[in-house]
C-alpha positions, 0 to 999 in steps of 0.5 A, spaced: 395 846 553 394 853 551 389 853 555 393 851 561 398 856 559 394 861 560 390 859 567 399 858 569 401 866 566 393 869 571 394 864 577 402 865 578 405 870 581 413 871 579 417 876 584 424 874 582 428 880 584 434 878 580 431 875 572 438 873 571 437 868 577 430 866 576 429 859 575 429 858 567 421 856 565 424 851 561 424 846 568 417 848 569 414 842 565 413 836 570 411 842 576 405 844 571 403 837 570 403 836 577 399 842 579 394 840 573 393 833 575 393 835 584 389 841 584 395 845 588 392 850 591 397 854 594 404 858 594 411 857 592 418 859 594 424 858 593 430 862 594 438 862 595 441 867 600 436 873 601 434 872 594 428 869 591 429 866 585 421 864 585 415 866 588 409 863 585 402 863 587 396 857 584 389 857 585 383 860 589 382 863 596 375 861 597 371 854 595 367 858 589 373 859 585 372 866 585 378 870 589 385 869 587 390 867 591 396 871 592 403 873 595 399 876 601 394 870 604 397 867 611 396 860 611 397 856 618 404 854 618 401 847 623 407 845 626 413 848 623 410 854 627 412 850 633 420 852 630 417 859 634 416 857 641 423 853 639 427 859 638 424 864 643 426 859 649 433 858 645 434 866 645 432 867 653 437 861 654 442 864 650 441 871 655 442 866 661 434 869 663 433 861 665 436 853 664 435 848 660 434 844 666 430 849 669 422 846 672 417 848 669 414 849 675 419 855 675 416 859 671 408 856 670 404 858 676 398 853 676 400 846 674 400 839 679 405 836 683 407 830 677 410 837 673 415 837 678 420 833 674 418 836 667 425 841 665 424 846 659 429 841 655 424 835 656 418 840 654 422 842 647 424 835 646 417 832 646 420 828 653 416 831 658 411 826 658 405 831 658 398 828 655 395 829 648 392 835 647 384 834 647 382 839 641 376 842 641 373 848 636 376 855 639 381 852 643 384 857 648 390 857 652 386 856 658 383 850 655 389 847 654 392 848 662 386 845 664 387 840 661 395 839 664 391 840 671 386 836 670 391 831 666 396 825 669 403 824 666 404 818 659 410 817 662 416 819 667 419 825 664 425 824 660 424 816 658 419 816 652 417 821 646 410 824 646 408 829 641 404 834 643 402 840 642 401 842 650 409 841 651 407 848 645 402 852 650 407 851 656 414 854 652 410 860 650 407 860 658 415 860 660 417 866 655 410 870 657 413 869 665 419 871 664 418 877 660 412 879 662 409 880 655 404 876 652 407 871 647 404 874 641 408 880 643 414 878 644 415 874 637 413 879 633 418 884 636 424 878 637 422 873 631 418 877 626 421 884 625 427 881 626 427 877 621 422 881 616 416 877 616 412 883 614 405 879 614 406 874 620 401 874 625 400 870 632 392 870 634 390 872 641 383 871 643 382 879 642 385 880 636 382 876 630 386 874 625 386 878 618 382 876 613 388 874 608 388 867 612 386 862 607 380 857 610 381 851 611 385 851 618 382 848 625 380 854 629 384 855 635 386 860 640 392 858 644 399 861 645 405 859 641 401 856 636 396 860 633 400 862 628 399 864 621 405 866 615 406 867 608 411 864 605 415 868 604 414 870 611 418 864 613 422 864 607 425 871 611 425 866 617 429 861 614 435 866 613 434 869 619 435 863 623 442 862 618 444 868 619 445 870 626 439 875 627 435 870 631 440 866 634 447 864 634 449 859 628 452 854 633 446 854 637 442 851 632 447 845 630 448 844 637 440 842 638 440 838 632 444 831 635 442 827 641 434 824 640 434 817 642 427 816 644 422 818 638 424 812 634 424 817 628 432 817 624 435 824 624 429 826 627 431 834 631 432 833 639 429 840 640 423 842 636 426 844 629 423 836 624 429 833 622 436 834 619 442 830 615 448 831 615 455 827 612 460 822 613 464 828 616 457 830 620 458 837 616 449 838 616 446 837 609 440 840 609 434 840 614 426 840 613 420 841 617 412 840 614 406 842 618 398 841 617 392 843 620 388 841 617 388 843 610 393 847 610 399 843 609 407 846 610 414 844 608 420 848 610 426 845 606 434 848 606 439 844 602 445 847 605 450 844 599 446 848 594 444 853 598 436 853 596 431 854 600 425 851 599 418 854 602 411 850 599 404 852 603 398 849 601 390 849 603 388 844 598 388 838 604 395 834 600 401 833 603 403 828 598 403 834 593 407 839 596 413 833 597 411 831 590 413 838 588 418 839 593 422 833 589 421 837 582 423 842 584 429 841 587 431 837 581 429 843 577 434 848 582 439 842 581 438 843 572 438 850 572 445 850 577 449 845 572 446 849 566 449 856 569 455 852 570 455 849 563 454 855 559 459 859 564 464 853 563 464 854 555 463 861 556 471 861 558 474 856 553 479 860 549 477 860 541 482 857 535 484 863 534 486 866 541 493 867 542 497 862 547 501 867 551 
């Protein structure tokens, strides 16, 4: 046991800003017990508000065990990087720079007569009928409009549900059309600087990633979804998103309702994973998880406590992260009504207070 204590006090690393809010250690037995018994090996944030209340990393970058892994290494965020693509259509919408109901054919030189039927709200729902992507190692943006051209339709656009990265591809070409920059431009001047994601960073085929980027990622090289982030990074995005710096709030709830055709409960209808609300649909809370393919996400925002929750991997086990997930938000759940406990007592009058 000491020798695991000591392997958790080098390999973790704990920026709480605030030590009065940091979550107490006392609830950390379970989540060290599934870190040793599941090989984590990557990163954890937790966070109310603007403030990290935990933020931990575990593990190596490199197969011989020999450089640590730190706050700093970029990890693919796999789909939960789609959340992107998502937001940069909604902020173009919100400026009346195109329409929902918009052919994509509008906006996308170069794609077939059976495109003419595709919108934008059918491309960020996954209704767009477009085919699966064929991957290939270093897969470019032009690789994947090929296929589009060289494709057929799955089904007629708006009737059935597909997942597939080229719905991805073809909204970062919309965003590119119209204003005229690339996408990776155009998300780190509208999306990570606004929401202060120091260390994102979207791959083009001129510049390579940074050598922070943890292996274990598929190797591709497509617009909108070539993406690499921290955790903190997204933790940062998550506050932006609520906060008003992305998008209006109202923006947000109203693309959440209205999927019938992925067969998925409480799945999101534009690209955001899935949501739950309550008996009166005030929103709960909200997830989404990525792979690619070592490389393992989920973003969880409890919206009753007001946690969120950041957890990213490249050890290959998306299970782990849920595992941890579930910790902690029991752990989080603990340390509130301890807080609340001791302030409860706190506040009792002693026998020899007077009674005015």
């Amino acid at each position: 046991m000491k020798l695991l204590l000591l392997f958790l006090n080098v390999f973790f690393l704990i920026l709480p800003l605030c030590a009065k809010e940091a979550l107490s250690i006392d609830y950390w037995n379970e989540i060290e017990k599934t870190i040793q018994e599941t090989g984590f090996n990557g990163t954890i944030v937790v966070g109310r508000g603007d403030q990290v209340l935990l933020h931990k990393s575990v593990g190596y970058t490199d197969k011989a065990k020999i450089i640590p892994l730190t706050a700093k290494h970029l990890f693919s965020p796999g789909s939960v990087g789609k959340e992107f693509t998502t937001v940069s259509i909604m902020q173009l919408a919100a400026k009346n720079k195109l329409k929902y109901q918009d052919s994509i054919k509008k906006y996308v030189a170069g794609l077939p007569e059976w495109t003419n039927k595709i919108t934008i709200e059918h491309i960020l729902t996954h209704t767009s009928g477009l085919p699966d992507v064929k991957c290939k190692k270093g897969i470019s943006t032009a690789d994947a409009i090929q296929q589009i051209q060289q494709g057929t339709l799955a089904f007629e656009p708006g009737t059935s549900y597909k997942y597939t990265n080229l719905n991805v591809v073809v909204r970062a070409l919309i965003v590119e059309s119209i204003t005229g920059q690339s996408y990776a431009d155009y998300i780190d001047s509208s999306i990570f600087k606004v929401a202060g994601m120091t260390y994102a960073f979207h791959q083009t085929e001129n510049e390579q990633a940074p050598k922070t980027v943890v292996p274990g990622d598929f190797p591709t090289n497509m617009a909108g979804l070539t993406i690499y982030v921290t955790p903190l990074d997204l933790f940062n995005f998550e506050n932006a998103l609520w906060n008003g710096s992305l998008l209006n709030t109202e923006q947000l709830k109203q693309a959440l309702p209205g999927d019938s055709l992925s067969g998925q409960t409480n799945r999101a209808y534009f690209d955001f994973g899935k949501f739950l609300v309550d008996e009166n649909g005030s929103l709960v809370s909200w997830e989404h998880d990525g792979s690619n393919p070592s490389h393992h996400t989920i973003k969880h925002h409890d919206f009753i406590s007001g946690n969120v929750f950041i957890l990213m991997s490249s050890d290959g086990s998306k299970s782990t992260l849920y595992k941890l997930l579930n910790e902690l938000k029991v752990s989080t759940s603990e340390e509130i009504k301890t807080t609340n406990l001791r302030a409860n007592k706190s506040m009792q009058p002693t026998a020899n207070a007077s009674a005015d």
